[in-house]
C-alpha angles and dihedrals in degrees: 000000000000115000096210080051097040095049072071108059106084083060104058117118110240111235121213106201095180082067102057085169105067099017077065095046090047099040086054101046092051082052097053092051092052114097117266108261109236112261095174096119089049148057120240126198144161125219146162131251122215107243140115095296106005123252123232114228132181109214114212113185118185113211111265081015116197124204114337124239119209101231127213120187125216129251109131087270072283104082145014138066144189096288089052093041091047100093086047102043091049091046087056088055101047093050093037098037086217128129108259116210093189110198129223098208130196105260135219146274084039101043107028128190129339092023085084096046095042087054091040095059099037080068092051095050082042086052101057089032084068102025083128095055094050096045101245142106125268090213090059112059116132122184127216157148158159123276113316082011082059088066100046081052100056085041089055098054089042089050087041082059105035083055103032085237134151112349109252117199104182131009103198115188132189119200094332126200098214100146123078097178090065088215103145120095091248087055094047094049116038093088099148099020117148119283101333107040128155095287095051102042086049091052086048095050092045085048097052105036085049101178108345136085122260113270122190085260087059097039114023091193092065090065117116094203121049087162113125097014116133123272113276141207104202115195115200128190117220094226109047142102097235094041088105097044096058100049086046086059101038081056090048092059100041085058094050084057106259124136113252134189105197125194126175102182102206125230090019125124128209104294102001097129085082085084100090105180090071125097094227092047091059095047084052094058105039088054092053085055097043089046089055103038079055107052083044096061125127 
């Protein structure tokens, strides 16, 4: 592992997502003691879009913005909200110069699968419906996301072509969690890895898929056809459970003929790059920006 990740290690708080409650309460509370990002070269706003029921979304807009990209943050569909996912969605504006539309999505358990992706992509329809306003172009609206927002992400773009919905230029997903049979070596093994190991990934899954069993919009990895969806960059950790589903779907894709940008960051675990003050943290970062700020190019 990393050395600058794994001095860490021993500080990481310890999430118990078969208690949503309180996993909610303390991932907010750590949130609120981190440092304001600086959001002095964009706009933020909030704003509501029209649904059943409606969907909270925060609005960052860089300065001279180029393309937007609709933002979900990670969680595991069990925690997390616009006010936890703030440093990080304003960190994905400043290095991508794109407009972020960052989702507040419903959570599980108590709003299993599909509340999250119906939110999701009533965002993303929000989102090319005011492209004016925002200053973008409608032709140039990426999704993406971190973990289970990864998911939502790579639904989105299979529901956007299923339906011949909103255009999507770029899915860009970073360490996705697209498998509920927890089938791949990586899966199988990574029993005590840092932060997100087996345990906690099943209990996510069980929590957002709730009753039903798992579709291709709950599980990307289910789907049969990955032809015509829009090109991809897929970051994976070392050292954690969903590394090999996401290379095996990054593969999957490239063979149905989609361009895909494929990056495993070695001796990382899953969200490590949180911890800001590592080189390989802030190579991370900066290449999830410059992906982006790439795919959204005139």
């Amino acid at each position: 592992m990393d050395p600058e990740l794994e001095a860490f290690i021993p500080f990481l708080p310890q999430v118990d997502i078969n208690d949503p409650v309180t996993a909610r309460k303390d991932f907010a509370e750590r949130a609120a003691a981190t440092p304001a990002p600086d959001t002095s070269n964009m706009e933020v706003q909030d704003h509501t879009v029209p649904a059943d029921p409606d969907v909270p979304i925060r609005v960052y807009r860089p300065h001279r913005a180029q393309g937007a990209v609709v933002w979900m943050h990670g969680g595991g569909g069990v925690f997390g909200d616009l006010d936890t996912e703030h440093p990080w969605a304003a960190r994905v504006a400043e290095l991508s110069g794109a407009v972020v539309v960052s989702v507040g999505y419903r959570l599980a358990p108590e709003h299993p699968f599909p509340a999250a992706l119906d939110d999701a992509y009533a965002a993303l329809a929000w989102t090319a419906e005011h492209a004016d306003e925002l200053g973008t172009d409608p032709a140039r609206i990426a999704v993406g996301g971190h973990s289970a927002g990864a998911n939502i992400a790579a639904a989105m773009a299979l529901r956007a072509r299923d339906e011949q919905g909103p255009e999507i230029r770029f899915q860009l997903l970073n360490q996705p969690g697209l498998d509920d049979r927890q089938e791949t070596w990586s899966a199988r093994n990574f029993t005590d890895t840092p932060w997100f190991d087996r345990d906690r990934i099943a209990a996510a899954w069980r929590h957002y898929l709730g009753p039903r069993p798992a579709t291709p919009y709950a599980a990307p990895a289910r789907a049969a056809d990955l032809s015509g969806l829009p090109p991809a960059y897929i970051a994976t950790a070392e050292f954690c459970p969903n590394r090999d589903e996401g290379i095996a779907y990054a593969l999957r894709l490239m063979q149905a003929g989609v361009s895909v940008e494929l990056h495993q960051w070695p001796g990382t675990f899953h969200g490590s790059q949180a911890i800001l003050s590592a080189d390989v943290s802030q190579r991370q970062n900066a290449e999830l920006g410059a992906a982006l700020r790439r795919a959204l190019a005139a």
